[in-house]
N, C-alpha and C positions, 0 to 999 in steps of 0.2 A: 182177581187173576194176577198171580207173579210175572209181573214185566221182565224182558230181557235185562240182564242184569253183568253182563259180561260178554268178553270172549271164549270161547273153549276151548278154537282150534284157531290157528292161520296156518295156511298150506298154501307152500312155495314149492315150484316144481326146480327138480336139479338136476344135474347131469353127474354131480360127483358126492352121494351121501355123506359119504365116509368125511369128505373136508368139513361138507355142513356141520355135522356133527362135533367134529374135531374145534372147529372153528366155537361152536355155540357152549362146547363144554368147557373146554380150557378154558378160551377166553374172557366167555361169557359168564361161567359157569351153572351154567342150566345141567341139569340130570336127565341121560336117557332112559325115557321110560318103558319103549314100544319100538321094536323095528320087525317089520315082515310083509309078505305077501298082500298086496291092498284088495282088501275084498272084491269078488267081482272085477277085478282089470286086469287081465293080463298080462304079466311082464314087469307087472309094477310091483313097488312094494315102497312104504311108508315109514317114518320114524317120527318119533313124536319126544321133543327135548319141555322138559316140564317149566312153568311158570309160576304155579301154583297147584293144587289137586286135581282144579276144574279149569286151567287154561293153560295150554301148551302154542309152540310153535311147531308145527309139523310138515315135513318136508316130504315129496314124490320125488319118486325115482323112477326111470324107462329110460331104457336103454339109447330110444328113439331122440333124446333130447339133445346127446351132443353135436347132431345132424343140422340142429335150427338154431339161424345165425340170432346174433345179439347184434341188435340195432340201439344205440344210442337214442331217443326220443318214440322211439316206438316200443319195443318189448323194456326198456330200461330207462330211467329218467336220468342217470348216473349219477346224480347230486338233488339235495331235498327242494333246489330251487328253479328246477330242468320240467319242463311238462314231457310228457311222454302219452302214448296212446290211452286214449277214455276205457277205465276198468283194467289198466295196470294197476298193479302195487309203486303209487310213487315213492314212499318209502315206510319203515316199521319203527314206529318209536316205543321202546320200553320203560316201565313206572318203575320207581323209587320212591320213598317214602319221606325222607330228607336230604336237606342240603349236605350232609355229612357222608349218607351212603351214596350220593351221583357223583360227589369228589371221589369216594373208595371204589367207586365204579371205573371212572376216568383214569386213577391210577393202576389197578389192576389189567384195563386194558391195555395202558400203554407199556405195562410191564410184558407185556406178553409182545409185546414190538409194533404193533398198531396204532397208527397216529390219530390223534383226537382232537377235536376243536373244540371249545368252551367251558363253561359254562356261559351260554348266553342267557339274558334273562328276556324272556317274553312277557313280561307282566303276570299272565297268569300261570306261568310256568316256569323252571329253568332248562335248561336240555345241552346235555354233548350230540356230537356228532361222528360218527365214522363212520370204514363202510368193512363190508359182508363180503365173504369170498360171492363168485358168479354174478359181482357187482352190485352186490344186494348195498340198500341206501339206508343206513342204520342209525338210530335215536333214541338215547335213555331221558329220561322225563321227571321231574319231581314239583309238583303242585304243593303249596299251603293249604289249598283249601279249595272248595269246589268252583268251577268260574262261574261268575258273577254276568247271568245273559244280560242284564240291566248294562255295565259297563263294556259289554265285548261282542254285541250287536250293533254294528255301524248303520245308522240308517243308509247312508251310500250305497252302501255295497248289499241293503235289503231293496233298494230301487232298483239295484245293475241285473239284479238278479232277477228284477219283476217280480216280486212277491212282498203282496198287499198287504194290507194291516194284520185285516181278516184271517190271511194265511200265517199272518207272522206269530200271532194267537194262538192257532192252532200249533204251531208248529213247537211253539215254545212250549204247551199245556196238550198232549197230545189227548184225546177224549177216551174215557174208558172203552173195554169194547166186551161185550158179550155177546156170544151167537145165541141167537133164537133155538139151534138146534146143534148138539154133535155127533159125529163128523159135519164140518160144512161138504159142500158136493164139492166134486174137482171142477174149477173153469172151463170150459173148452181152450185149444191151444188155437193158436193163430188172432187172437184177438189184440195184439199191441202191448201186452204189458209183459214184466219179461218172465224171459225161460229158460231154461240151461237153453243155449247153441250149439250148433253145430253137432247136434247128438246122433252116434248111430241110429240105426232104425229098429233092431230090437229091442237099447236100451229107453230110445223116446219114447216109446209103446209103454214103457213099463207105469210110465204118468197116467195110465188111461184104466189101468188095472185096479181092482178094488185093495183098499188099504191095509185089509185082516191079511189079504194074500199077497200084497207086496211087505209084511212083515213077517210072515212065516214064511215064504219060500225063498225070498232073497236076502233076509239075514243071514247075517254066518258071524254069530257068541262067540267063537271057540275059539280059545287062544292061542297060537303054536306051541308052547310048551305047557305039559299038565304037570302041575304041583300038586303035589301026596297033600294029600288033607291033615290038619293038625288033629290029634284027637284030645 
């Protein structure tokens, strides 16, 4: 079975696409690939600025968001060393390949008037720092080589955390998995482990529905703009 193997998407909600945008292109220069109406949600709609073929950073928009305040340690950490509330985005570091393209990175950004701090060297990484309009906490990244769990698992910090040898095994060698049977069945909800929150009540239902019918009725393919076919 092909293990996860990447990102595809990260989606950040915002109040002002157009800067995200502006901000991830210029700056950044990522390509927009996708911006429209977000399936299924009303009011919203999606852009998606490329990374790769198969991983994008992609941004929500509603109208609703410029309404809900920005709290410093709760919806936002404002710097990569600030904690903010469990299951925020603390911040987004992006990959580079060498030490040559994180320098071409750092100077590109700062030509665009954004201030940058580093190269620091982490050992198993190096990384800039800056930050993201809507005070997004931003980080480009470039590795040698894969990290080394031997050197960069502190037994300390595998004690603080409570997690045994046993777990630590696992954790580092995670076990094949095959099902007995596919589809596995849906879990029951309300059992402890998690689930989307805070979901409407038509669309939490929709977890309960069989899977051939929540693929045919609530997809939606179709692109906003049709393109003439080559012949």
């Amino acid at each position: 079975m092909t293990p996860i193997n990447g990102i595809h998407h990260l989606a950040i909600m915002t109040a002002d696409v157009k800067k995200q945008i502006e901000f991830f292109s210029d700056v950044l220069g990522m390509k927009l690939t996708a911006l429209y109406w977000m399936h299924n949600v009303e009011g919203c709609f999606h852009a998606f600025m490329e990374l790769s073929p198969s991983c994008s950073v992609a941004f929500v928009f509603s109208p609703a968001v410029k309404d809900i305040p920005v709290e410093f340690g709760v919806s936002h950490a404002g710097n990569p060393i600030k904690p903010c509330s469990a299951g925020v985005m603390q911040h987004l570091a992006f990959n580079v390949d060498t030490d040559e393209e994180l320098h071409a990175m750092r100077d590109r950004i700062r030509a665009k008037g954004v201030r940058v701090l580093g190269p620091l060297d982490h050992g198993f990484c190096k990384s800039i720092y800056f930050g993201g309009p809507e005070n997004l906490v931003l980080e480009v990244s470039t590795s040698e080589a894969a990290i080394n769990a031997e050197a960069w698992i502190d037994p300390e910090v595998v004690g603080l955390c409570g997690i045994s040898s046993e777990e630590l095994a696992r954790y580092k060698n995670p076990p094949a998995f095959a099902p007995a049977r596919s589809p596995v069945a849906q879990p029951p909800a309300g059992t402890g482990t998690p689930e989307y929150t805070q979901m409407d009540p038509g669309f939490g239902g929709a977890f309960d529905l069989p899977d051939d019918f929540v693929t045919r009725e609530l997809s939606e393919s179709t692109p906003p703009v049709k393109i003439a076919s080559v012949a």
